[in-house]
N, CA, C and O atoms as a Tinker XYZ file with bonds, in Angstrom:
   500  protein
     1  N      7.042000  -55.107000    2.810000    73     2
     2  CA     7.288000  -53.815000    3.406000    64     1     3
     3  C      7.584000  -54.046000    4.884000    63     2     4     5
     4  O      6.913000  -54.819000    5.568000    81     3
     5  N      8.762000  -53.246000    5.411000    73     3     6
     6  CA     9.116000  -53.774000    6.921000    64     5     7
     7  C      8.478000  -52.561000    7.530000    63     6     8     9
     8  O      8.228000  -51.488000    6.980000    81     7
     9  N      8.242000  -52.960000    8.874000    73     7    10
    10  CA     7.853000  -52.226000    9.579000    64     9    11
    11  C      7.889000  -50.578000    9.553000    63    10    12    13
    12  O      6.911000  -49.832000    9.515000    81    11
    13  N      9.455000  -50.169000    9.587000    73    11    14
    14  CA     9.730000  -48.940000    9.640000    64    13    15
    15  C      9.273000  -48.235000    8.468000    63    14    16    17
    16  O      8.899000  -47.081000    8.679000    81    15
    17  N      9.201000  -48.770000    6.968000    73    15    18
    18  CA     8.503000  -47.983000    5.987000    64    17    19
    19  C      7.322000  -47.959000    5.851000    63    18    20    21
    20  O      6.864000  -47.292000    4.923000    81    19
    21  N      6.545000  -48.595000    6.630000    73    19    22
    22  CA     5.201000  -49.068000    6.635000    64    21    23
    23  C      4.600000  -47.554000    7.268000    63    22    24    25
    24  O      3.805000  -46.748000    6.784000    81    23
    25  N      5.485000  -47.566000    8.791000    73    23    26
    26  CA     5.147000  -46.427000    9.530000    64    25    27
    27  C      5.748000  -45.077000    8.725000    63    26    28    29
    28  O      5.008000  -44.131000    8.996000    81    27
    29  N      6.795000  -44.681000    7.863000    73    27    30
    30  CA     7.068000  -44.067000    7.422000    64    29    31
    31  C      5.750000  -43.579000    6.988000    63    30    32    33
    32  O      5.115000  -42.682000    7.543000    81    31
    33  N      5.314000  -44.395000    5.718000    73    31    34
    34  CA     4.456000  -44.400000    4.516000    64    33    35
    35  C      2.805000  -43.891000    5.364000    63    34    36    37
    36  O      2.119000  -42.983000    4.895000    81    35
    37  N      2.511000  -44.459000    6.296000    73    35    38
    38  CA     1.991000  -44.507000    7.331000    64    37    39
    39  C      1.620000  -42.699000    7.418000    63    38    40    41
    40  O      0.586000  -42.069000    7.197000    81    39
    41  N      2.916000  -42.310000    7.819000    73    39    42
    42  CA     2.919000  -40.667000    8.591000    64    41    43
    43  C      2.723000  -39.361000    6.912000    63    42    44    45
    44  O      2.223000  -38.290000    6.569000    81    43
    45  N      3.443000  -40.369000    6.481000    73    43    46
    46  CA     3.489000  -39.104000    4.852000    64    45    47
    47  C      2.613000  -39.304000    4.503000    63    46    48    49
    48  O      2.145000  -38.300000    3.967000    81    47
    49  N      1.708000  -40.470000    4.443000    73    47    50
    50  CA     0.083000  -39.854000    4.005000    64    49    51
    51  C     -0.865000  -39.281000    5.070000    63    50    52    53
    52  O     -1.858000  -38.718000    4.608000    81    51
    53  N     -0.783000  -39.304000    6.014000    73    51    54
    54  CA    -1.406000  -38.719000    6.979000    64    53    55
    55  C     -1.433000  -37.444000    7.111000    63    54    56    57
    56  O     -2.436000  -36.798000    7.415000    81    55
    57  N     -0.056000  -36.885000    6.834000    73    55    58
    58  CA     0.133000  -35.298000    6.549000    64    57    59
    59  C     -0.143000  -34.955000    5.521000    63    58    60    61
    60  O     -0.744000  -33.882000    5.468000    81    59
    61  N      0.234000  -35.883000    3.851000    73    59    62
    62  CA    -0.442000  -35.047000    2.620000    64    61    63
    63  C     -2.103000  -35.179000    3.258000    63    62    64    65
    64  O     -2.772000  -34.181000    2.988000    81    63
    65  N     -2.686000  -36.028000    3.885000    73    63    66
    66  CA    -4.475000  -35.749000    3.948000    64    65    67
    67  C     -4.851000  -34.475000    4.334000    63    66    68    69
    68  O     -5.467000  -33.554000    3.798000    81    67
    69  N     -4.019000  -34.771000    6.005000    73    67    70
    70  CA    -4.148000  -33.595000    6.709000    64    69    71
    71  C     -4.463000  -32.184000    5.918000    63    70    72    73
    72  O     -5.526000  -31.565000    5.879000    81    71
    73  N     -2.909000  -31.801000    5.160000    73    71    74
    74  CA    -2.570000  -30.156000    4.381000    64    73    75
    75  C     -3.690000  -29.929000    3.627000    63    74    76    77
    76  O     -4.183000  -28.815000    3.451000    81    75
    77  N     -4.324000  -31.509000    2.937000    73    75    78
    78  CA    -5.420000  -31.298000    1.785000    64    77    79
    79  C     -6.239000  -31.104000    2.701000    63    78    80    81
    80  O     -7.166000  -31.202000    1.897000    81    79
    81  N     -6.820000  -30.896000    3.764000    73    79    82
    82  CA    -7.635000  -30.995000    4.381000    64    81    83
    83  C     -7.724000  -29.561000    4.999000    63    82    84    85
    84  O     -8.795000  -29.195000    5.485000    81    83
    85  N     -6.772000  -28.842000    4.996000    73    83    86
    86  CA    -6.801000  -27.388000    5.854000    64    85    87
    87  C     -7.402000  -26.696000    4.729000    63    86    88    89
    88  O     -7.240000  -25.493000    4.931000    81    87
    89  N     -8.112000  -26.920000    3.475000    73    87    90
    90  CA    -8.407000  -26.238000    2.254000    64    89    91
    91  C     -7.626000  -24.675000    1.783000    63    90    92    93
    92  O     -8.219000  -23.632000    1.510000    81    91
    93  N     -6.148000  -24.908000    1.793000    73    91    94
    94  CA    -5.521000  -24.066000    1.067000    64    93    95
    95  C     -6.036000  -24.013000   -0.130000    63    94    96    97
    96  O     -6.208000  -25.001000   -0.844000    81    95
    97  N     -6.393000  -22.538000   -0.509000    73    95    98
    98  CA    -6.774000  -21.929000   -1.763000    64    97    99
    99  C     -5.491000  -21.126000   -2.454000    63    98   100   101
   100  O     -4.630000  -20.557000   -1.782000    81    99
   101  N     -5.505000  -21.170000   -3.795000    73    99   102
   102  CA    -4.814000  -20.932000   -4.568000    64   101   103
   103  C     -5.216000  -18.632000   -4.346000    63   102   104   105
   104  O     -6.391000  -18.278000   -4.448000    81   103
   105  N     -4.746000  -18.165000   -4.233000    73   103   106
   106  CA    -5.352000  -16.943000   -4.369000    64   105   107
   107  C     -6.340000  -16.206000   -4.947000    63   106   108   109
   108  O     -6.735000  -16.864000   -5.910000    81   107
   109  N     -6.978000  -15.134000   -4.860000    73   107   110
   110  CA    -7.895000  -14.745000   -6.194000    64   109   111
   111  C     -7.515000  -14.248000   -6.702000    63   110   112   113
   112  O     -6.638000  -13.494000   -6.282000    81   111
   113  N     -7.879000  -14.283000   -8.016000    73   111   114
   114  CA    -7.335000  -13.326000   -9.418000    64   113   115
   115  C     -7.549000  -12.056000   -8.795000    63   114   116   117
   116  O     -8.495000  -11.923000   -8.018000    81   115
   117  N     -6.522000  -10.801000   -9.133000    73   115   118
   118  CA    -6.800000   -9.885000   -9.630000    64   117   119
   119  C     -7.183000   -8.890000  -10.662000    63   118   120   121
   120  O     -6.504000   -8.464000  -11.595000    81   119
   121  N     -8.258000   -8.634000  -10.359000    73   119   122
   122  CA    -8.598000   -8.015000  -11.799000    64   121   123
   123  C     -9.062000   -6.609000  -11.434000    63   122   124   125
   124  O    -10.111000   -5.998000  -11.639000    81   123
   125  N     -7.876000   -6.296000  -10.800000    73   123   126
   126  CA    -7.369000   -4.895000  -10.814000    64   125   127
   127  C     -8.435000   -3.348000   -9.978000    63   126   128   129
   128  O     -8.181000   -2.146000   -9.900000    81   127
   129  N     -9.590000   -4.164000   -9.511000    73   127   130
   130  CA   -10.280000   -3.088000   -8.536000    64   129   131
   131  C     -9.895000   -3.822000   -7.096000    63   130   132   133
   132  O     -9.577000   -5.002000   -6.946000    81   131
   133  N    -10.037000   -2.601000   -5.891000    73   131   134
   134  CA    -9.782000   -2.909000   -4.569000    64   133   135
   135  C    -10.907000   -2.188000   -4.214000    63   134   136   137
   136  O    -11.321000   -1.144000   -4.719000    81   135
   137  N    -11.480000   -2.992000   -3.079000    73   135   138
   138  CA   -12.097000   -1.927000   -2.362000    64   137   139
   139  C    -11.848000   -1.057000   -1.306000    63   138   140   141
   140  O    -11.201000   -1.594000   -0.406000    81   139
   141  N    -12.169000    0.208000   -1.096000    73   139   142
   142  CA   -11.090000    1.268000   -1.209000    64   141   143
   143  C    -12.099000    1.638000    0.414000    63   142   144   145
   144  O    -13.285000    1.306000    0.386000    81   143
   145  N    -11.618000    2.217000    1.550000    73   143   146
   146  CA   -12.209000    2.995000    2.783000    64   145   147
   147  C    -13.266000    3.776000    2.175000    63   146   148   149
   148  O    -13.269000    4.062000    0.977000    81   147
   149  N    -14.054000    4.081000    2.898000    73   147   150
   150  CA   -15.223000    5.658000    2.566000    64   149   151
   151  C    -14.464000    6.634000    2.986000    63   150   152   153
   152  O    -13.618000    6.510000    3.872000    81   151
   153  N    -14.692000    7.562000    2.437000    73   151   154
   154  CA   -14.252000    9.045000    3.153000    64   153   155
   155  C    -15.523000    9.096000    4.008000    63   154   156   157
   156  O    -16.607000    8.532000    3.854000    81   155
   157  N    -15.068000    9.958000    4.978000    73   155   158
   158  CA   -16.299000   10.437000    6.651000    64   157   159
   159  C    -16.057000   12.092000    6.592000    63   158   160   161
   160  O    -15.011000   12.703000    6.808000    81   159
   161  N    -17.675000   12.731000    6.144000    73   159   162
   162  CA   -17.451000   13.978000    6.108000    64   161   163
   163  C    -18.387000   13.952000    7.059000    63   162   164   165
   164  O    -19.377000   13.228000    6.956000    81   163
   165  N    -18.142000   14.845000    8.223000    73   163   166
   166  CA   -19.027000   15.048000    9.178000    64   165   167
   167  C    -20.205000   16.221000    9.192000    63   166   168   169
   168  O    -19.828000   17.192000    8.536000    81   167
   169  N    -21.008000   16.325000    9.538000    73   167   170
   170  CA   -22.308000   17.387000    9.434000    64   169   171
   171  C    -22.641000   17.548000   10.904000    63   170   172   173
   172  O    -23.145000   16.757000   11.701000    81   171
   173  N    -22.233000   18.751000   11.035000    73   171   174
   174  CA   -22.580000   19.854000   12.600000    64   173   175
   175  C    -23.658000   20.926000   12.432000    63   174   176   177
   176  O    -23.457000   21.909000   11.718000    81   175
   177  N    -24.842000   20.726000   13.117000    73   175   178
   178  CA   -25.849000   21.818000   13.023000    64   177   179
   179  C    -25.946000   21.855000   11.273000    63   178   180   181
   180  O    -26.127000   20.748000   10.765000    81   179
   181  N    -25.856000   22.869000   10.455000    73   179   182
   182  CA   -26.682000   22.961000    9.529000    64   181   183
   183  C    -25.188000   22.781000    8.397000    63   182   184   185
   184  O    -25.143000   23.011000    7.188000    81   183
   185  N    -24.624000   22.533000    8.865000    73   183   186
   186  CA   -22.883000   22.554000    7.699000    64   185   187
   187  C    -22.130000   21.682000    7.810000    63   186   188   189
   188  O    -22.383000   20.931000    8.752000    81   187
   189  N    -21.100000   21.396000    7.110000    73   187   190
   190  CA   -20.240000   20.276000    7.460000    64   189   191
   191  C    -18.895000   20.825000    8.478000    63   190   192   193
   192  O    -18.191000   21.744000    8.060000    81   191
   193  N    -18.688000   20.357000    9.462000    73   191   194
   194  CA   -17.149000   20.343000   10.002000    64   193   195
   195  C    -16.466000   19.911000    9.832000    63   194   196   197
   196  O    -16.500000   18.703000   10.064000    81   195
   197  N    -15.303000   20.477000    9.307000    73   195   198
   198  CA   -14.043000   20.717000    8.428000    64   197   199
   199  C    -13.860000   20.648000    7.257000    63   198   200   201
   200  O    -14.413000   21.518000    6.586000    81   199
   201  N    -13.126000   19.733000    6.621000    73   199   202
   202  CA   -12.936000   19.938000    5.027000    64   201   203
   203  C    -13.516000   18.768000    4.328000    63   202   204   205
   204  O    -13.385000   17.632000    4.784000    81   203
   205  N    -14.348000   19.098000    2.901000    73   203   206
   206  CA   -14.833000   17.937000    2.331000    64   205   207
   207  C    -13.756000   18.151000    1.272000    63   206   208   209
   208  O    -13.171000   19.158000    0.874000    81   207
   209  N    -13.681000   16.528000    0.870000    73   207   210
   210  CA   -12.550000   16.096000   -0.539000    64   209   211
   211  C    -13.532000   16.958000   -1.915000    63   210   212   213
   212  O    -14.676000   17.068000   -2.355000    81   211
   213  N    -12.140000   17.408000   -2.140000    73   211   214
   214  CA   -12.268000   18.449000   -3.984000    64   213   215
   215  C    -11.951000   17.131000   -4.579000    63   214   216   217
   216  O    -11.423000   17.450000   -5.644000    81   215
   217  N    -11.961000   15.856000   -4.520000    73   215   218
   218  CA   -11.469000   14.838000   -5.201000    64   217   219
   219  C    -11.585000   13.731000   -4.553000    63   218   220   221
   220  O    -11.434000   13.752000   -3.331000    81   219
   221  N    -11.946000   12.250000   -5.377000    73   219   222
   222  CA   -11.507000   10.795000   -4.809000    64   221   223
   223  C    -11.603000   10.428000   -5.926000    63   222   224   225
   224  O    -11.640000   11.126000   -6.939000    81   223
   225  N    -11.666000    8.920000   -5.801000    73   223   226
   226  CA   -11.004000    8.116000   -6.991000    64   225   227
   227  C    -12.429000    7.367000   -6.980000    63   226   228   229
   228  O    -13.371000    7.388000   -6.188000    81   227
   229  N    -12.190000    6.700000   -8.190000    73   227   230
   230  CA   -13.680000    5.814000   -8.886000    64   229   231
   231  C    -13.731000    4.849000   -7.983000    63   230   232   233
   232  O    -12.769000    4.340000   -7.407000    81   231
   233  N    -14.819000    4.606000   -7.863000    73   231   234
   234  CA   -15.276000    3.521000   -6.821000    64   233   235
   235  C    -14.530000    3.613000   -5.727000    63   234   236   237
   236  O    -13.991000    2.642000   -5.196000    81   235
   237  N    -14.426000    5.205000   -5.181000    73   235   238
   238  CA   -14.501000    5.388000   -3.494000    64   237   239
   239  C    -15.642000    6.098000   -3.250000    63   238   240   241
   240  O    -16.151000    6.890000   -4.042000    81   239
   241  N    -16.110000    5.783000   -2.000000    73   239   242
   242  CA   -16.890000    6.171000   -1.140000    64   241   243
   243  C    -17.461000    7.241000   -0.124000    63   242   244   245
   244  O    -17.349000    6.836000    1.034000    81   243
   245  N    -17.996000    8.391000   -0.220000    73   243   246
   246  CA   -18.288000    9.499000    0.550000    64   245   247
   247  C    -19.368000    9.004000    1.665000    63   246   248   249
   248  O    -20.112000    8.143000    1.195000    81   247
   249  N    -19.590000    9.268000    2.762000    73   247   250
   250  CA   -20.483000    9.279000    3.563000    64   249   251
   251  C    -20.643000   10.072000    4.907000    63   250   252   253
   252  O    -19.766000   10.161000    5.766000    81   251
   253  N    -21.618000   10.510000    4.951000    73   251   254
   254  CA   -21.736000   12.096000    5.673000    64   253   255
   255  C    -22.027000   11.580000    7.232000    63   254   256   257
   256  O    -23.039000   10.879000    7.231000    81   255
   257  N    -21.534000   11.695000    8.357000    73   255   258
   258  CA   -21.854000   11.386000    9.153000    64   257   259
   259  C    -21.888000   12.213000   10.313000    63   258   260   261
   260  O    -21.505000   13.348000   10.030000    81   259
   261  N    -22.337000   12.019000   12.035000    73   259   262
   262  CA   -22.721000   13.388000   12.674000    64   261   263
   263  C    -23.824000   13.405000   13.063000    63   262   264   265
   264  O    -24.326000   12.747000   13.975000    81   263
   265  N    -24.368000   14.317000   12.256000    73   263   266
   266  CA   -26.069000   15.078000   12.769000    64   265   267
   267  C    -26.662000   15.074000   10.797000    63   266   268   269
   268  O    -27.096000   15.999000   10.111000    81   267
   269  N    -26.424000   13.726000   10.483000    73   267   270
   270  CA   -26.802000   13.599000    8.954000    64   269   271
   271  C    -27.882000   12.790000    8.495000    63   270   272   273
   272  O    -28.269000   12.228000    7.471000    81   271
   273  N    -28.321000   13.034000   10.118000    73   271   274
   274  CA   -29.929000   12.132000    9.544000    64   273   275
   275  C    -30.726000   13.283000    9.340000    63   274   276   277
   276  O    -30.614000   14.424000    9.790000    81   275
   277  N    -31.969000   12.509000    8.192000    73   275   278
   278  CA   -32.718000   13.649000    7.634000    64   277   279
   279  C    -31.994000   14.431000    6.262000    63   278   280   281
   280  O    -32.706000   14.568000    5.267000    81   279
   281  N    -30.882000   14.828000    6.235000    73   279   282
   282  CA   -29.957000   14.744000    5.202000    64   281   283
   283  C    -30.584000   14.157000    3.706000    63   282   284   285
   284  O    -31.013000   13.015000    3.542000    81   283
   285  N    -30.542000   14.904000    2.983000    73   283   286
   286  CA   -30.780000   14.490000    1.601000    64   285   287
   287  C    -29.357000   14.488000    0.629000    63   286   288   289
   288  O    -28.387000   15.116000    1.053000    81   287
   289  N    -29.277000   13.888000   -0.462000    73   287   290
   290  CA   -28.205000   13.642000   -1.297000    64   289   291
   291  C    -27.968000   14.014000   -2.828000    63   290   292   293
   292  O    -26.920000   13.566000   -3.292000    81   291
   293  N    -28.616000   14.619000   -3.524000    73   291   294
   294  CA   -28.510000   14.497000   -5.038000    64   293   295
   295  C    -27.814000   15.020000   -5.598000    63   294   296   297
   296  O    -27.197000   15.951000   -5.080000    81   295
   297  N    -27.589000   14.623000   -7.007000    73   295   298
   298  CA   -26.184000   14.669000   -8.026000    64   297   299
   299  C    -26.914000   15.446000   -9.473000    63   298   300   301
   300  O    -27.955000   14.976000   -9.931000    81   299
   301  N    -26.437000   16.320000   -9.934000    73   299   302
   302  CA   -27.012000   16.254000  -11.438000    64   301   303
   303  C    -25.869000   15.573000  -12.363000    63   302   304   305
   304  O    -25.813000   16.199000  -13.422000    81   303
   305  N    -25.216000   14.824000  -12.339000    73   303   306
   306  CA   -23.992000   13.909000  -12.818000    64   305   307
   307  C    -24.255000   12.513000  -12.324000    63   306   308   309
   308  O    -23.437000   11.877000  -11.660000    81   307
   309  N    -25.742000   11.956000  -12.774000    73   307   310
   310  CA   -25.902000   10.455000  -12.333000    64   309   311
   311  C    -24.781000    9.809000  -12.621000    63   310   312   313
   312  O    -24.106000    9.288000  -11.733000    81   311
   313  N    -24.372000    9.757000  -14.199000    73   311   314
   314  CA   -23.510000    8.918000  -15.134000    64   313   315
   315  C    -22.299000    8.807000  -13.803000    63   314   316   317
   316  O    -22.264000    7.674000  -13.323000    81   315
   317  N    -21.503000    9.626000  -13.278000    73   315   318
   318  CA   -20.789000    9.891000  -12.741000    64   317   319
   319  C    -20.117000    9.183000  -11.276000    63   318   320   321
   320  O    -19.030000    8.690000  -10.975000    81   319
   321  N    -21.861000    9.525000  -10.334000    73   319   322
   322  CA   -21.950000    9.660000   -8.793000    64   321   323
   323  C    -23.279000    8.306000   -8.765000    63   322   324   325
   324  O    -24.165000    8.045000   -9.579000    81   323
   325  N    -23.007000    7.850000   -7.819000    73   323   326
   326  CA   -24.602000    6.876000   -7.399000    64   325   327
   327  C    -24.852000    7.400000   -5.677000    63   326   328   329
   328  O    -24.111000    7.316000   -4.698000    81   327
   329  N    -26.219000    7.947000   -5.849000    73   327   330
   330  CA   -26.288000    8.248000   -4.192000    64   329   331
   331  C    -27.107000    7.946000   -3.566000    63   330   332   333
   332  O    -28.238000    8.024000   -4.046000    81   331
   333  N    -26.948000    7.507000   -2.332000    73   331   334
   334  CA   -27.619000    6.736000   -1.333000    64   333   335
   335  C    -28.469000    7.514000   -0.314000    63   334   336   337
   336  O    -27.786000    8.363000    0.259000    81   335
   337  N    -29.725000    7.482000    0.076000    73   335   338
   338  CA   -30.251000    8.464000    1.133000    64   337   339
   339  C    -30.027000    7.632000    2.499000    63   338   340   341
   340  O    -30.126000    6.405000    2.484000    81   339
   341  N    -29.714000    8.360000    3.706000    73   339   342
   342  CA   -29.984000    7.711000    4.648000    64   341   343
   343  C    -31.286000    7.021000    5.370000    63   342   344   345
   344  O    -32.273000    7.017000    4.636000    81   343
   345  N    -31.393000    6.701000    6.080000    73   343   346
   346  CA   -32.810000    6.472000    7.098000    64   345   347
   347  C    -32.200000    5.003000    7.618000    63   346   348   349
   348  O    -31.113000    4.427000    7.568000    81   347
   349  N    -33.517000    4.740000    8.140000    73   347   350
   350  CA   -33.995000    3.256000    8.514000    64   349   351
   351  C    -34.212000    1.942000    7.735000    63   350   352   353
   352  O    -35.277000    1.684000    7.175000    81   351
   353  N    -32.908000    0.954000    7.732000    73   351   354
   354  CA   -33.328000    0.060000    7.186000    64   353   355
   355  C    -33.213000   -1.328000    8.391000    63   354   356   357
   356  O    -32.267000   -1.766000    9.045000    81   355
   357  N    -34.425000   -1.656000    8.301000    73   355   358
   358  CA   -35.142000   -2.915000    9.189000    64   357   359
   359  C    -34.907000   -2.105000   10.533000    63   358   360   361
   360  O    -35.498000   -1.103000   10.935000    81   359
   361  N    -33.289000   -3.239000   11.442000    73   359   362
   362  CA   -32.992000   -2.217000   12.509000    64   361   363
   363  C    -31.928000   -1.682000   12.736000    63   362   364   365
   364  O    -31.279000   -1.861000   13.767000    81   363
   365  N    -31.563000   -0.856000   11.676000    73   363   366
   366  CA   -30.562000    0.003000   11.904000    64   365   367
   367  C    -30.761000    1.137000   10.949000    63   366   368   369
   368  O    -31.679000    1.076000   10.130000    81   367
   369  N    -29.850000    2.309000   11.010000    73   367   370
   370  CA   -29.739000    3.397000   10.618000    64   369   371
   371  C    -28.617000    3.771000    9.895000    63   370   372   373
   372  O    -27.488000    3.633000   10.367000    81   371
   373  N    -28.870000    4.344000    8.529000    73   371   374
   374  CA   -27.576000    4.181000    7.543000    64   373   375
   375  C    -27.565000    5.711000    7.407000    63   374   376   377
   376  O    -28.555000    6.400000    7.654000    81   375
   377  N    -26.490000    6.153000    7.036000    73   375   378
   378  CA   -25.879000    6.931000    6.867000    64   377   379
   379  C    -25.900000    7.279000    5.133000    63   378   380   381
   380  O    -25.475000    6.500000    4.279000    81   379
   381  N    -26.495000    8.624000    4.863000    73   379   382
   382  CA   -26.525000    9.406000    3.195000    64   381   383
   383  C    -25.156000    9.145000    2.604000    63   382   384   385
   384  O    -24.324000    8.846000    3.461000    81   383
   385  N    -24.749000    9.179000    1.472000    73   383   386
   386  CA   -23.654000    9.694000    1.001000    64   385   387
   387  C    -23.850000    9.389000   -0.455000    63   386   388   389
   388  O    -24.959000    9.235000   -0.966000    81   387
   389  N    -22.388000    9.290000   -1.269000    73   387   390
   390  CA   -22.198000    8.587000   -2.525000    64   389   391
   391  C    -20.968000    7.688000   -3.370000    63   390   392   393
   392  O    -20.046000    7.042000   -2.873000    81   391
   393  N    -21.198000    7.828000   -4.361000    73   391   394
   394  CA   -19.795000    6.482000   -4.956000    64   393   395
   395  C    -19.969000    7.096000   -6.143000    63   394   396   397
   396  O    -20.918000    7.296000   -6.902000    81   395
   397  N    -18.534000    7.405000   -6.108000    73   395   398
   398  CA   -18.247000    7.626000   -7.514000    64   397   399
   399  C    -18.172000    6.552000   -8.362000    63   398   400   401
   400  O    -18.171000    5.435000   -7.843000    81   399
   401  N    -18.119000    6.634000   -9.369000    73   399   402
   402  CA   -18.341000    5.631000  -10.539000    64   401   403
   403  C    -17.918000    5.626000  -11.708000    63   402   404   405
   404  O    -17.911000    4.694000  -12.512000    81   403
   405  N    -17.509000    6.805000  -11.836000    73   403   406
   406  CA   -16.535000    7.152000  -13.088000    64   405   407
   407  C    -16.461000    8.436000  -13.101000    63   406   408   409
   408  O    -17.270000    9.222000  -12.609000    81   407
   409  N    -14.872000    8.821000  -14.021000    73   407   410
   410  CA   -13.869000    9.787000  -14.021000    64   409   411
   411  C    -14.420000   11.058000  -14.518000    63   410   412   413
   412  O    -15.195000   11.001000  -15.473000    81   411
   413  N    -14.205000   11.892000  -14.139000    73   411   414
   414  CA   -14.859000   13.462000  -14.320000    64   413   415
   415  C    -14.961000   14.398000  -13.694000    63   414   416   417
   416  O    -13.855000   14.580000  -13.186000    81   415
   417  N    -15.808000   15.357000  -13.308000    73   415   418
   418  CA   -16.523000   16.753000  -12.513000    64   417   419
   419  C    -17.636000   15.947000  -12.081000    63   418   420   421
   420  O    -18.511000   15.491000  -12.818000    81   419
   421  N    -17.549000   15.819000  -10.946000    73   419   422
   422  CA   -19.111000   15.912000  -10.709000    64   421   423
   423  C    -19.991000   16.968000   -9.735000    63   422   424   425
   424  O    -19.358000   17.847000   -9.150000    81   423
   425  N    -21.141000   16.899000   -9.599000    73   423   426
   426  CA   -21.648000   18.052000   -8.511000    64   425   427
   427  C    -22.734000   17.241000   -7.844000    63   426   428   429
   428  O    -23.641000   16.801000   -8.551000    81   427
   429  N    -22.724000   17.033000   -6.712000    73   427   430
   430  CA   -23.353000   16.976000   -5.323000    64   429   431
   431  C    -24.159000   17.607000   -4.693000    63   430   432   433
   432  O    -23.703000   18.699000   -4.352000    81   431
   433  N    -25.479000   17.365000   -4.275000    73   431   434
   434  CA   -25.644000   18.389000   -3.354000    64   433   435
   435  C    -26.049000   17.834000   -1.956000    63   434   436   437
   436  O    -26.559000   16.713000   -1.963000    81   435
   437  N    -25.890000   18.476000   -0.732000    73   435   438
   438  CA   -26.394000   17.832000    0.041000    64   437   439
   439  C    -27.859000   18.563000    0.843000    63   438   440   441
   440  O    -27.605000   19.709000    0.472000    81   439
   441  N    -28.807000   18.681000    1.427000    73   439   442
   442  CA   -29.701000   19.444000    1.780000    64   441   443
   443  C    -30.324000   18.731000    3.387000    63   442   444   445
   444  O    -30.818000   17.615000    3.549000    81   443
   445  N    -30.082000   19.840000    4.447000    73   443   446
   446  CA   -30.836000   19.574000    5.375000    64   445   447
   447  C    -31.999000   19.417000    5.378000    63   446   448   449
   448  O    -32.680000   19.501000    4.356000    81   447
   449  N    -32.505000   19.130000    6.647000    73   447   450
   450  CA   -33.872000   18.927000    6.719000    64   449   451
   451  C    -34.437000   20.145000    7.007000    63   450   452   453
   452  O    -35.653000   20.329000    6.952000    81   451
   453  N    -33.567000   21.068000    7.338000    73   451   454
   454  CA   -33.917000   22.334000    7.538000    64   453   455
   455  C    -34.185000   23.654000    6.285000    63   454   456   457
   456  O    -34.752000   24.747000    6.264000    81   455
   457  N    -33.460000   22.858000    5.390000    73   455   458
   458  CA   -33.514000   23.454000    3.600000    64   457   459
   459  C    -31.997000   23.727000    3.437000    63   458   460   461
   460  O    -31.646000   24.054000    2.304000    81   459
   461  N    -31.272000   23.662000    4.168000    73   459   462
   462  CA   -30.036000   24.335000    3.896000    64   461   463
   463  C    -29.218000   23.720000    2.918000    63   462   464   465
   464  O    -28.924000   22.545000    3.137000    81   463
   465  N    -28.710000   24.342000    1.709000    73   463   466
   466  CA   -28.385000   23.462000    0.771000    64   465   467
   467  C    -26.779000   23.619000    0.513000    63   466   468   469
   468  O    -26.401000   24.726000    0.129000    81   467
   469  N    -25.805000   22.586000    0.698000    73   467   470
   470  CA   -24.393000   22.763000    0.352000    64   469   471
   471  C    -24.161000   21.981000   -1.137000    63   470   472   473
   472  O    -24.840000   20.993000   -1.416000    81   471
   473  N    -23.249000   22.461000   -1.963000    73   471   474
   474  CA   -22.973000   22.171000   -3.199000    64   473   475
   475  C    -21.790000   21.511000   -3.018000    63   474   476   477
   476  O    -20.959000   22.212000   -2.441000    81   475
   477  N    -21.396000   20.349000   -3.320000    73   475   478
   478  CA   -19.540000   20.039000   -3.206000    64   477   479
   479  C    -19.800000   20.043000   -5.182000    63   478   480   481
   480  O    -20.790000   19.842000   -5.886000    81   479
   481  N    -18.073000   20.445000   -5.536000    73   479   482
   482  CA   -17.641000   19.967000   -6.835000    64   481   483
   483  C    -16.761000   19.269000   -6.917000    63   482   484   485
   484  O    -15.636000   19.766000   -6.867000    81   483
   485  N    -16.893000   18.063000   -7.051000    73   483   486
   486  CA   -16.004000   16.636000   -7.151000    64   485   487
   487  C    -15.085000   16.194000   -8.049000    63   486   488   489
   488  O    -15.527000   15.616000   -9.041000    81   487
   489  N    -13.709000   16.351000   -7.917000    73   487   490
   490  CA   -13.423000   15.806000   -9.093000    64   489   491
   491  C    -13.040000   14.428000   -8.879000    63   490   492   493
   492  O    -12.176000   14.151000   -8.047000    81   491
   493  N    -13.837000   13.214000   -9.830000    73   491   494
   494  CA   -13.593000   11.892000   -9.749000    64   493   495
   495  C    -11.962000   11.242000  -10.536000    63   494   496   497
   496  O    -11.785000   11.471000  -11.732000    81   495
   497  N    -11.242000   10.716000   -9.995000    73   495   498
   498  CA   -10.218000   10.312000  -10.988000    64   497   499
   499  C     -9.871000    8.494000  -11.067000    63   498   500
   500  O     -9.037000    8.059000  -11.861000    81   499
């Protein structure tokens, strides 16, 4: 081997190491869920300000935010909705809401700490 292919041979394995070395991954499968933004419904004094969704899609996300601590959450459509209460976890502060979970009507409720109780009717698609 003369010199010049030596160094050739030399540089082309140095770069196949290299590329193997930046750990290019092949992509991930799709298997057809994304995860999707939360909707942000805001809560002013004892109500929500502005408009809450008559609708989202399965496995999106509601979460009430604002003046939504203390805020309670429940569903009579478990099968449906999964809902989360806010408060204190370790050191931080989470925010109430829910996730849909499958396709239907569902009903929501949300309840201040003050008793005030709002109903949303959801349709999941």
């Amino acid at each position: 081997m003369n010199r010049r292919t030596f160094v050739s041979a030399l540089i082309g394995g140095a770069t196949l190491l290299a590329l193997s070395a930046c750990g290019a991954t092949a992509p991930a499968p799709d298997n057809g869920s994304q995860a999707l933004p939360p909707i942000m419904i805001a809560i002013a004094g004892e109500g929500i300000s502005g408009d809450a969704p008559t609708s989202v899609k399965v496995n999106e996300t509601v979460v009430f935010t604002g003046e939504s601590k203390g805020w309670t959450v429940e569903t009579s459509t478990p099968d449906l909705v999964t809902v989360s209460q806010g408060g204190t976890q370790d050191t931080y502060e989470t925010n109430p809401g829910f996730q849909a979970i499958k396709a239907g009507a569902a009903a929501v409720t949300i309840t201040s700490p003050m008793g005030t109780v709002i109903a949303l009717d959801i349709t999941i698609e």
